[in-house]
C-alpha positions as CSV (number, residue, x, y, z in Angstrom):
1,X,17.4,-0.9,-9.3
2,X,14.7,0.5,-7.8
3,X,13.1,0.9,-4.5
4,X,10.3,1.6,-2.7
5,X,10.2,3.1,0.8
6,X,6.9,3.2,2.9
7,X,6.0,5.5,5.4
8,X,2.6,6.7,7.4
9,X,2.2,4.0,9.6
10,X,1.7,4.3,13.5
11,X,-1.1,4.0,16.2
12,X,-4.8,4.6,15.4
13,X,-7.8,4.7,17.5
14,X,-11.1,3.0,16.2
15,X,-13.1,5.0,13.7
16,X,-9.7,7.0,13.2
17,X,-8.0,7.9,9.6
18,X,-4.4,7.2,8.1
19,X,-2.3,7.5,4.9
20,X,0.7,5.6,4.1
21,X,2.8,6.5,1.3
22,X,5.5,4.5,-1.2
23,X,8.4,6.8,-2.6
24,X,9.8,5.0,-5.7
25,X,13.0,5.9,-6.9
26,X,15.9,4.6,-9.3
27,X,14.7,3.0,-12.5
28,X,11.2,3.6,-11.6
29,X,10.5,3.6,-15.7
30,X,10.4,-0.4,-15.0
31,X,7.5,0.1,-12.7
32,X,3.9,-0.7,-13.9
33,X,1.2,-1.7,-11.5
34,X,1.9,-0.7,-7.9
35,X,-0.2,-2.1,-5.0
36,X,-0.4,-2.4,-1.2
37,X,-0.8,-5.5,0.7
38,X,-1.0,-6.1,4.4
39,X,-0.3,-9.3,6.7
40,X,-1.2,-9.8,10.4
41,X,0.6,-11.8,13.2
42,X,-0.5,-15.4,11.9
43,X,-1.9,-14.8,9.2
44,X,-1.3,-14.5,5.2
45,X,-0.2,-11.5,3.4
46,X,-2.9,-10.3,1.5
47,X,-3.9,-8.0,-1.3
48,X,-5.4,-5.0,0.0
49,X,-5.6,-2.5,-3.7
50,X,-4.0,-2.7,-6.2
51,X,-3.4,0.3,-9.3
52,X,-2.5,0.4,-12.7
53,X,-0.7,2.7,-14.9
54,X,-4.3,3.8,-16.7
55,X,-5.7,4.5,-13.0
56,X,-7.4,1.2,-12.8
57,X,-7.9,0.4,-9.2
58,X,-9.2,-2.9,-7.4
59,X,-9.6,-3.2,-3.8
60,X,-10.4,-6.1,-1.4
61,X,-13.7,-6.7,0.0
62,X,-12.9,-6.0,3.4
63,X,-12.0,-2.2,2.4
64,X,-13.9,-1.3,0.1
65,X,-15.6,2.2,0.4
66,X,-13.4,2.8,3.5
67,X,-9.6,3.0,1.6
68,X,-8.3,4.7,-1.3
69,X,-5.5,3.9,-3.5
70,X,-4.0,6.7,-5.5
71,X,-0.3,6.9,-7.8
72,X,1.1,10.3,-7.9
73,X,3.5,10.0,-11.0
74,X,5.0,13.3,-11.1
75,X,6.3,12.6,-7.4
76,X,6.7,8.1,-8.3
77,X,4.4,8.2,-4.9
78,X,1.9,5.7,-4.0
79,X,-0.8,6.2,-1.8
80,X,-3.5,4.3,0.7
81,X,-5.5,6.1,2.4
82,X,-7.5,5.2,5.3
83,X,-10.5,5.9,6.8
84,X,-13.0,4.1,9.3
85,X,-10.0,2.0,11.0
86,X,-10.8,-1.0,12.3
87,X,-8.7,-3.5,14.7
88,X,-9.3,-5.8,12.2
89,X,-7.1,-3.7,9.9
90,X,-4.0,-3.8,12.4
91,X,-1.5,-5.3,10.3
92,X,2.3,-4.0,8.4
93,X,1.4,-2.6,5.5
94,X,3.6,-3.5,2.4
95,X,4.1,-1.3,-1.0
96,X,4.4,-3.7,-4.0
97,X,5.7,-3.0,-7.2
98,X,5.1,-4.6,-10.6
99,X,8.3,-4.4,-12.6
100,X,9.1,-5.0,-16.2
101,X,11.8,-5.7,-18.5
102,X,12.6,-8.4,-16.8
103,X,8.8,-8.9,-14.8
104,X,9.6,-9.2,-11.1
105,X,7.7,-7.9,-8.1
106,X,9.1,-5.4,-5.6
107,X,8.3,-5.0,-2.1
108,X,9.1,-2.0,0.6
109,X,10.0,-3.0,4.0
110,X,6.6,-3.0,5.3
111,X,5.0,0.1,7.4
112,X,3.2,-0.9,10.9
113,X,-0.7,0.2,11.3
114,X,-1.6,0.0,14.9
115,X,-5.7,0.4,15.3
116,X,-6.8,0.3,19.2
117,X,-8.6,2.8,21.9
């Protein structure tokens, strides 16, 4: 088994800064790309960034050069930090995990981001 806890989340103004985290723990050998994705009230969740094992990251359009994904192996910690919030960003925040051997996909319980004056 493994999971995947979130936590970071909470009430931002405009223009203001956050960092979520993602402990893994268990069998976290069967993890290989980790991600996070967010979903707003009526909307679809949606890819936010994503990271590899090698460090590759990819991020969404709407984020780019304002979020940064980063994987701390040694501590099987991922990342997202935040910077220029927008209310457009208000959303729960979800840590995804790629696992292997069998391939499944993991998800924490979701982290809320709050972005208002």
């Amino acid at each position: 088994q493994v999971q995947l806890v979130e936590s970071g989340g909470g009430l931002v103004q405009p223009g203001g800064s956050l960092r979520l985290s993602c402990a893994a723990s268990g069998r976290i050998f069967r993890i290989n790309a980790m991600g996070w994705y967010r979903q707003a009230p009526g909307k679809e969740r949606e890819l936010v960034a994503s990271i590899t094992t090698g460090g590759s990251t990819n991020y969404a359009d709407s984020i780019k050069g304002r979020f940064t994904i980063s994987r701390d192996k040694a501590k099987n910690t991922l990342f997202l930090q935040m910077n220029s919030l927008k209310p457009e960003d208000m959303a729960v925040y979800y840590c995804n995990a790629e696992l292997l051997w069998p391939r499944e996909l993991l998800w924490g319980q979701g982290t809320q981001v709050t972005v208002s004056s």
